[in-house]
N, C-alpha and C positions, 0 to 999 in steps of 0.2 A: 614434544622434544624436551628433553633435560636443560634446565638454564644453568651456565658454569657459576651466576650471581645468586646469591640469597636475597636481595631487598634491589630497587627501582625504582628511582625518583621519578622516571619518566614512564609513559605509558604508550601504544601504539601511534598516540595524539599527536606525538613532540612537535613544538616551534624550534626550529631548524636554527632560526635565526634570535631565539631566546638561547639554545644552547650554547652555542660559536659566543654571543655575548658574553654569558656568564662564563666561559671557560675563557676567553680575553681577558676580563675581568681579573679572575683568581690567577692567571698568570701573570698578572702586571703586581701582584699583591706576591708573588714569591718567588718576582726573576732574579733577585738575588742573592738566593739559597742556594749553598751549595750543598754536597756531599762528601764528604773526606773521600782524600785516596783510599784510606784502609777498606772502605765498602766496597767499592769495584774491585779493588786486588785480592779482596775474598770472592765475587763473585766469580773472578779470572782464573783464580787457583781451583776452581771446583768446575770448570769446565773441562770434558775430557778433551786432551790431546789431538782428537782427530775432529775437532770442532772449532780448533783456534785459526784459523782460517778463512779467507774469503770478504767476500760483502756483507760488513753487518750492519743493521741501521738500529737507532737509538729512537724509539717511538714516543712522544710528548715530552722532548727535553729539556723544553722550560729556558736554557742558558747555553746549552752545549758544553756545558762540565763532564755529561757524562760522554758521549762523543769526547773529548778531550782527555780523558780521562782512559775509556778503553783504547785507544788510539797509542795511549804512552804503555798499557800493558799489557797488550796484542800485536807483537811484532808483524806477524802476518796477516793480520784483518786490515783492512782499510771501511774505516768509520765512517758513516753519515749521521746524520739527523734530520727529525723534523718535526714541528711544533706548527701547532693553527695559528699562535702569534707571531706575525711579522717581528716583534721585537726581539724576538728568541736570536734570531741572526741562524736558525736552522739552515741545513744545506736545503730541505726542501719546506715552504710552506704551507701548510694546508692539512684537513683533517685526518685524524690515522683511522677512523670509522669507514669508509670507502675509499677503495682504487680504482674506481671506475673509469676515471680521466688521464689514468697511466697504465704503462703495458707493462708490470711488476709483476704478471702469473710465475711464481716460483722463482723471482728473483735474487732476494738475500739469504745468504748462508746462515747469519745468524739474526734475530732479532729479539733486540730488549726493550723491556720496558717496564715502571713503574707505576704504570698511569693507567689499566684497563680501569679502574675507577673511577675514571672520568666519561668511560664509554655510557652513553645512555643505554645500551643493548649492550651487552658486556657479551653474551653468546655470536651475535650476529658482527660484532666487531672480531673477539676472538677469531672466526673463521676468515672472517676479512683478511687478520693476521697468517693464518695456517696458508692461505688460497696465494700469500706473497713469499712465503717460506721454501726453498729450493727444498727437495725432496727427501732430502740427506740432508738438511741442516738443522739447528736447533732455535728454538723459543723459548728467550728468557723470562718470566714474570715473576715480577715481587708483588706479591698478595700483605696487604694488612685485614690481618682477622678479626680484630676489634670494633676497628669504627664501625657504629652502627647507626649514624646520623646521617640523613640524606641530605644534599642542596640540588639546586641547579647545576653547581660544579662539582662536585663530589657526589655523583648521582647514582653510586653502585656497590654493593656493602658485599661482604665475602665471606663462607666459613668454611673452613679446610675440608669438612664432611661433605660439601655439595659440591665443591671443586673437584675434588678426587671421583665423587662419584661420574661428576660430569665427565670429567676425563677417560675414566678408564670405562663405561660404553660406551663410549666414541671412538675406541681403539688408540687411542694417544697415551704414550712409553710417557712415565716421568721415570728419569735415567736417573736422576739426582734430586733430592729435596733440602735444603738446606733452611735449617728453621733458627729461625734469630730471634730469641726468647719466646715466651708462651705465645706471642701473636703476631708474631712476621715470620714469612717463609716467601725463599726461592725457587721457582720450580723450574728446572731443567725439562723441556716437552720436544717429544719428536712426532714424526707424523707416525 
């Protein structure tokens, strides 16, 4: 099978409990960063009209800026969040790698996120993602195509060639791309 990641810090081995550590870690080191309005109010203006709607959740939100955020420029979505760090103040705590321990089969309409780079399996989490996505809704991902440096927390590097490949024989629509200089892109993904 196709990996949607170019590089993996981690291997079939992972300590479960090395992971969650080091993503705690790098959380407590940038919970208070935020994001400008101006960035979601682009990403909001580029979603089509018949997607602004519904259950969206905000995938590794770090502070709940972004939940706070789409919430002020989504009249009709009702926002959640959730972050593996209790200190995030996420509406849900706990890893976006598995929903095994919750009954989300095709729940949210839309879901975003910034943070598949944090996934140690970036292919097996993505579908993670897909397997909670209502059938009709959309998945947002910001990809950085640059870093090419692994850690424990930033365990997953990305280049648009492998992305797209992965996507499109997978049968997944990107409806929209939105590319934010030579090495950031938004992709707009449906099932």
């Amino acid at each position: 099978m196709k990996k949607i990641s170019s590089k993996s810090f981690y291997d079939e081995n992972i300590d479960i409990t090395e992971y969650k550590n080091s993503q705690v870690k790098r959380h407590e080191l940038k919970l208070s960063k935020k994001r400008k309005k101006a960035y979601y109010q682009y990403i909001t203006d580029n979603i089509p009209e018949e997607y602004k709607q519904g259950d969206m959740i905000c995938l590794g939100t770090r502070n709940n800026n972004e939940k706070d955020m789409f919430n002020s420029l989504l009249e009709n979505a009702n926002v959640f969040s959730l972050d593996i760090s209790g200190k995030s103040n996420a509406d849900y705590v706990m890893s976006f790698n598995s929903f095994e321990d919750v009954d989300w089969k095709d729940k949210w309409d839309i879901i975003y996120s910034n943070s598949l780079d944090h996934a140690p399996d970036a292919t097996q989490t993505f579908f993670e993602w897909i397997d909670i996505l209502n059938p009709e809704g959309l998945l947002i991902i910001d990809f950085d195509f640059i870093t090419d440096a692994l850690t424990t927390a930033d365990c997953t590097t990305f280049d648009r060639e492998t992305v797209m490949d992965f996507l499109t024989s997978n049968g997944f629509e990107v409806i929209k791309e939105i590319k934010r200089g030579e090495t950031n892109s938004t992709f707009f993904i449906t099932k």
